[in-house]
N, C-alpha and C positions, 0 to 999 in steps of 0.2 A: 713276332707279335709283341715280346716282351720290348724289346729294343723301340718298337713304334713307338710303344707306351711311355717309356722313358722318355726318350727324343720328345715326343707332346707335351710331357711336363716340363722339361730343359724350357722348350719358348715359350711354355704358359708363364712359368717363372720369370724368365726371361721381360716378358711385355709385364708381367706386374712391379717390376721391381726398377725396370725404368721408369713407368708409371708415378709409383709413389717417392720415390727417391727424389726424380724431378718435382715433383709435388713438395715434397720436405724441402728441397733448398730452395722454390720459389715460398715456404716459409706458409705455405696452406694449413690450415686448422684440421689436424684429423680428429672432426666430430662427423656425428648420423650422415649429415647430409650430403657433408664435402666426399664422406667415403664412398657414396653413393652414387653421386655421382663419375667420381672416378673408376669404380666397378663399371657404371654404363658405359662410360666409355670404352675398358677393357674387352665387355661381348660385342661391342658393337665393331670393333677394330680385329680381337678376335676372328670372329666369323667372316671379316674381308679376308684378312689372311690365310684360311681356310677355306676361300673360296679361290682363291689364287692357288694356293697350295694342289688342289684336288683337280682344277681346270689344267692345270701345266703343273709344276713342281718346286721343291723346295729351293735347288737356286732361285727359281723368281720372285719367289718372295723373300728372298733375302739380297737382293737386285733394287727390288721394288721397295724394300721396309722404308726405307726416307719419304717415300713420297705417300706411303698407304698406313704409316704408323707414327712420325717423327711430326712430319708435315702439320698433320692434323690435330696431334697434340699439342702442337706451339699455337695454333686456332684454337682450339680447345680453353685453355690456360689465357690467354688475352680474350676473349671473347666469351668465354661463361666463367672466368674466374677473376677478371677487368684486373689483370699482371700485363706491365710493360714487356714488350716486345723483345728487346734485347738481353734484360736477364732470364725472360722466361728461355733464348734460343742458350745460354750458357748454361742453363739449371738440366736442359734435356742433353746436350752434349759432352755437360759436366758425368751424368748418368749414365751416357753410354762407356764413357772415359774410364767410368766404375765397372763395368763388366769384362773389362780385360787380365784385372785380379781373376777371376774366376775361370778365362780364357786360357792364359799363361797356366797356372794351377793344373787344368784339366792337362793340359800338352806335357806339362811334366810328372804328371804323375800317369798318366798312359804310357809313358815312354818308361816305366818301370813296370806298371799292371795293365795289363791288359783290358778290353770291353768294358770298363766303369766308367768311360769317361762322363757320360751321360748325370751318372749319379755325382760324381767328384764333382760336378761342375754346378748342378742343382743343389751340395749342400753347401762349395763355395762361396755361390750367392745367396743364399740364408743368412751365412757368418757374415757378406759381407755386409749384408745390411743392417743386422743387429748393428756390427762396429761402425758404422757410417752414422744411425743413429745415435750412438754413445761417444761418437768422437767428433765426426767431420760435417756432420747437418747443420749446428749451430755456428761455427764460423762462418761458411758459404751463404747462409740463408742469410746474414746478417749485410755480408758482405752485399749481395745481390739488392739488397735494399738502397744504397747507397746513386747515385748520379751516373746515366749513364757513360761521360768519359770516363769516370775514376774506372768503370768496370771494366777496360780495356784491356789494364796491365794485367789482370789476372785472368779475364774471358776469353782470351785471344788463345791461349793454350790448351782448352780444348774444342774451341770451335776449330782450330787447325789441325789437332788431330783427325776430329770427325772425319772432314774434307780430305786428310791425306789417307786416312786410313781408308775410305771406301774406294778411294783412287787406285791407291796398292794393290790390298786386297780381296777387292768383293770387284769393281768393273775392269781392273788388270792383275795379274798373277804377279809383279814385277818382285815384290817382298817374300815370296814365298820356291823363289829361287832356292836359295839357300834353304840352312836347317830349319825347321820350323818353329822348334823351341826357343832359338835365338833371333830369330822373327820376332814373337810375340812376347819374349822380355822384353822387350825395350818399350811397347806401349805400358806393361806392367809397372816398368820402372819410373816411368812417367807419371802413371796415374798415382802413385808413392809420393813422389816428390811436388807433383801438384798438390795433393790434400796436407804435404809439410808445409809447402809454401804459402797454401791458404790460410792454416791455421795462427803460422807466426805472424802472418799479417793482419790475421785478427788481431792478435793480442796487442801487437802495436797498434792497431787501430782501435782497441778501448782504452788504453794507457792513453793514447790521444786524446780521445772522449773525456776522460776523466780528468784531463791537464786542464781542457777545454772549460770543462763544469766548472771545477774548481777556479779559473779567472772568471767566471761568468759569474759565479756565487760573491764570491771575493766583488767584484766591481757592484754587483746589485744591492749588500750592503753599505758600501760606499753610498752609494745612493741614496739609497734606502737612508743614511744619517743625515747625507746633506737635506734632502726632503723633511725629515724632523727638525734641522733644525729652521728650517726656511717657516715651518709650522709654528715651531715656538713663536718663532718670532714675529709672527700672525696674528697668532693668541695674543702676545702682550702688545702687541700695535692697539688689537681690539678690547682689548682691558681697559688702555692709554683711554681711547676713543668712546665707550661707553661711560666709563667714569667724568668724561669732560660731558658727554651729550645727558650726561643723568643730574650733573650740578645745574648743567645751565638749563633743563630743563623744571627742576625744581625752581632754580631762580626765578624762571620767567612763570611758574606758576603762582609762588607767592609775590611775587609784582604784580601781579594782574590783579589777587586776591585784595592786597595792601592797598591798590588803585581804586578798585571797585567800594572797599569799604571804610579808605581813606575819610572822603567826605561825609559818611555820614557819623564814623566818629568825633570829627572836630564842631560838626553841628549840634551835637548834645553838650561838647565842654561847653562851647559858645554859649549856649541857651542857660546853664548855670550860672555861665559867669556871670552874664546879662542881668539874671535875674538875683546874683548877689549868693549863690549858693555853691560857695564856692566849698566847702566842705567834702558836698556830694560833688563836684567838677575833682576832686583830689580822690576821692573813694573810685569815681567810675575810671581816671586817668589810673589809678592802682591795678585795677579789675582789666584792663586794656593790657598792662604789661604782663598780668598773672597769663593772661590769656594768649599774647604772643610767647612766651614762654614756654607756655603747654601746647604751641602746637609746633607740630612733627611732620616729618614731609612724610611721603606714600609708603609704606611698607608690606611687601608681599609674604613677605618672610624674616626671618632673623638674618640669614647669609645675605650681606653686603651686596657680593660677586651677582648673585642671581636678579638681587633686586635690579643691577645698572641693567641688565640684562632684559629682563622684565618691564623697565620702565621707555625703556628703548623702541620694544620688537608691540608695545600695548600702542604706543600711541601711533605704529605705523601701519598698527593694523582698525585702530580707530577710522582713519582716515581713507582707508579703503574700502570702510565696510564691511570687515572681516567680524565675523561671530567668534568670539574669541574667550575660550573657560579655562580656567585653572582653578586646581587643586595644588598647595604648596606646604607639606608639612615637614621642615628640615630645618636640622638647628644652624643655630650659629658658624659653629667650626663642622668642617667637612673631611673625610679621611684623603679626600684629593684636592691637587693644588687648583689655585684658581685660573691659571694657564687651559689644564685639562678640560677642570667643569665648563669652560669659556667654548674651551672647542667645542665640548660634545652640545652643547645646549642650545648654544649659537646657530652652531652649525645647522644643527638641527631646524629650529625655527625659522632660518635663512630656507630649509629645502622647502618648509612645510607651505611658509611664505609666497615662495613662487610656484610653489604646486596650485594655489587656487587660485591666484591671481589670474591664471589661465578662464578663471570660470571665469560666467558673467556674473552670476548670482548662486545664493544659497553656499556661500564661502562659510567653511568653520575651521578652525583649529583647536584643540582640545589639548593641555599640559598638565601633568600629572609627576608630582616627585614628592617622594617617600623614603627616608629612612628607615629602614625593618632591621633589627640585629646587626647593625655593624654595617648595612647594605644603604648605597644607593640606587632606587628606583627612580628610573626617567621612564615615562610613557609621552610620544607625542603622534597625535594620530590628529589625521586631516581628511578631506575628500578632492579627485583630482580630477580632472579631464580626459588626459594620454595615458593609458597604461605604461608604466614603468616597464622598463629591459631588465633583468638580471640576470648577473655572469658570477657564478662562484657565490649565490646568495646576496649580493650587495647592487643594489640596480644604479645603472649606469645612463647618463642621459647621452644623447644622440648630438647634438648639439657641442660644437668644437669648445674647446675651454671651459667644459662646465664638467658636472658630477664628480668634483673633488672631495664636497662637500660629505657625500655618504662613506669614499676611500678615508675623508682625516679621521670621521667618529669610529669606523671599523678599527683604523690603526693606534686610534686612541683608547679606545676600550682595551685591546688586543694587549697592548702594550704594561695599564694598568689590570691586567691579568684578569680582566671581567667578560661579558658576555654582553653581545649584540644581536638583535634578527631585525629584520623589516621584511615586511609580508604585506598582502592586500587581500581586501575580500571586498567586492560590491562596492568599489568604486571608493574604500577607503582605504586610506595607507595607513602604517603603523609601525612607528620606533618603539624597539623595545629595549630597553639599558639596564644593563646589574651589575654596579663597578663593588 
């Protein structure tokens, strides 16, 4: 009676420990549910076995285990746990591979004591799965994650175990000729030098990983500077370019100005002269120069950089019919260069620009910058048509060649050590800046 008992726990053991083992190196999450599952499966696989066991006897179902316990949990693991097929068939063979420590164990220590093998063998596999946790789960589980040719060179050795062993074994006696002890060493010793060879192959394979990183890092900074400075050199193109579009735009406003009120200036000298008052023709030609003097082209602000900027992005939005507000309270000098403020403000206005152009009507843009303690405040908020995409906080357009414009003001703010968000609510977007 006692003996049955034992022997019951040996293969309950037994089926839990391939169970979760396979489980651990296919790299499964032991939470609530995952363990839950794999306990159903355990009664449900269980009670076949037990039903074979009790119908005929315990060779049969040790005859039958591949096809009524092995089987079904490679179905199992690919089909309610969506694991590829081929690490899952090395994660359960790798496991069986694992119970020959405990095999070997039990044969040699009965060949010194007697009727414990039951017990030797059940606390065996205890220990061995603490240690398989603590040592051998994280290289295999890693490994098994991997492509499946790579898994070849190291799969191969115990899916052919498996295969030879039941061949020998359990459907022919041919291994069992001999002593039996010296039998079952050599799977023992196998199963040793497989979890060595797993292990050091891990490690050479994160040393790998890490050689890897490290050129990948190494070249993304490269990158990463030529793109800045392809940037820089952006910025002062567009510095070049609104400094010339902001002269000639002033120019061509006071021409039109000087045109329009050309003529009725020289009409008043005339009409002195004519009438001999030339006195007052000297006082009003005075008052004419005091007055070209005193006038000053458009100023939005004291900052230069913002005005080209501003006198640029108003009159393009003039002509579109853009609703267009600003708020501008910032001095003269700035703590950033005007490369930076080019990008981020630019840029900006360029996204806010072609966001509503999409509309047909009721287009606004709204510009907002403030100095607070040492802070600049950029606020630039609009309304749009297509909701924006965002990846990592920063939305991205769909659209080939475009949405650099949100990656330059992130890498520029980033860069001068400040803070960016852009967010939406009801159909409006909104830059928020604090360099």
């Amino acid at each position: 009676m006692i003996y049955t008992i034992l022997e019951s726990i040996r293969y309950t053991l037994t089926l839990l420990f391939g169970i979760f083992v396979s489980a651990l190196f296919l790299d499964i999450r032991i939470n609530k549910k995952n363990v839950i599952c794999l306990f159903l499966f355990f009664y449900i696989d269980l009670v076949l076995q037990g039903i074979f066991y009790f119908t005929k006897d315990l060779s049969a179902v040790i005859s039958l285990y591949p096809f009524i316990t092995h089987l079904p949990l490679l179905l199992f693991f690919v089909l309610i746990f969506k694991k590829r097929l081929f690490p899952s068939l090395i994660a359960i063979t790798s496991a069986y591979l694992c119970c020959q420590i405990s095999n070997w164990t039990t044969i040699f220590v009965s060949s010194f004591i007697k009727n414990i093998d039951n017990i030797t063998y059940s606390l065996t596999l205890i220990i061995s799965f603490v240690c398989i946790i603590k040592f051998v789960y994280l290289p295999i589980s890693q490994l098994l994650k991997k492509q499946s040719r790579e898994l070849i060179s190291f799969g191969i050795i115990p899916i052919f175990y498996y295969i030879f062993d039941y061949l020998s074994t359990v459907y022919t006696k041919l291994l069992y000729i001999g002593n039996k002890t010296t039998v079952e060493f050599t799977p023992f010793l196998l199963c040793i030098c497989y979890f060595v060879f797993c292990t050091v192959y891990f490690k050479q394979y994160e040393e790998k990983q890490k050689i890897e990183t490290t050129n990948k890092l190494i070249y993304m900074k490269q990158a990463q500077s030529k793109k800045e400075m392809k940037l820089m050199e952006e910025n002062e193109k567009k510095i070049i370019l609104m400094r010339h579009d902001y002269s000639n735009a002033i120019d061509k406003d006071e021409f039109i100005l000087m045109r329009h009120d050309m003529r009725h200036f020289l009409n008043n000298i005339l009409n002195d002269l004519e009438n001999n008052q030339n006195e007052h023709a000297i006082e009003y030609i005075h008052t004419l120069f005091d007055a070209i003097d005193q006038t000053v082209r458009k100023k939005y602000c004291l900052n230069d950089t913002v005005n080209m900027i501003m006198t640029s992005y108003e009159n393009r939005m003039k002509d579109k019919n853009i609703d267009f507000h600003y708020h501008l309270d910032i001095p003269q000098q700035l703590s950033i260069s005007d490369i930076d403020l080019t990008s981020i403000l630019s840029n900006g206005l360029e996204n806010a620009f072609k966001a509503v152009m999409l509309l047909e009507n009721e287009r606004f843009i709204e510009l907002n910058m403030q100095e607070k303690c040492g802070k600049l405040l950029i606020s630039i908020e609009n309304n749009y048509l297509n909701e924006p995409i965002f990846i990592d906080g920063i939305p991205i357009s769909k659209e080939k060649g475009h949405g650099f414009g949100t990656q330059s003001i992130a890498y520029t703010v980033e860069k001068l050590h400040g803070n960016c968000q852009f967010s939406t609510h009801q159909h409006h977007f909104k830059l928020r800046v604090v360099i």
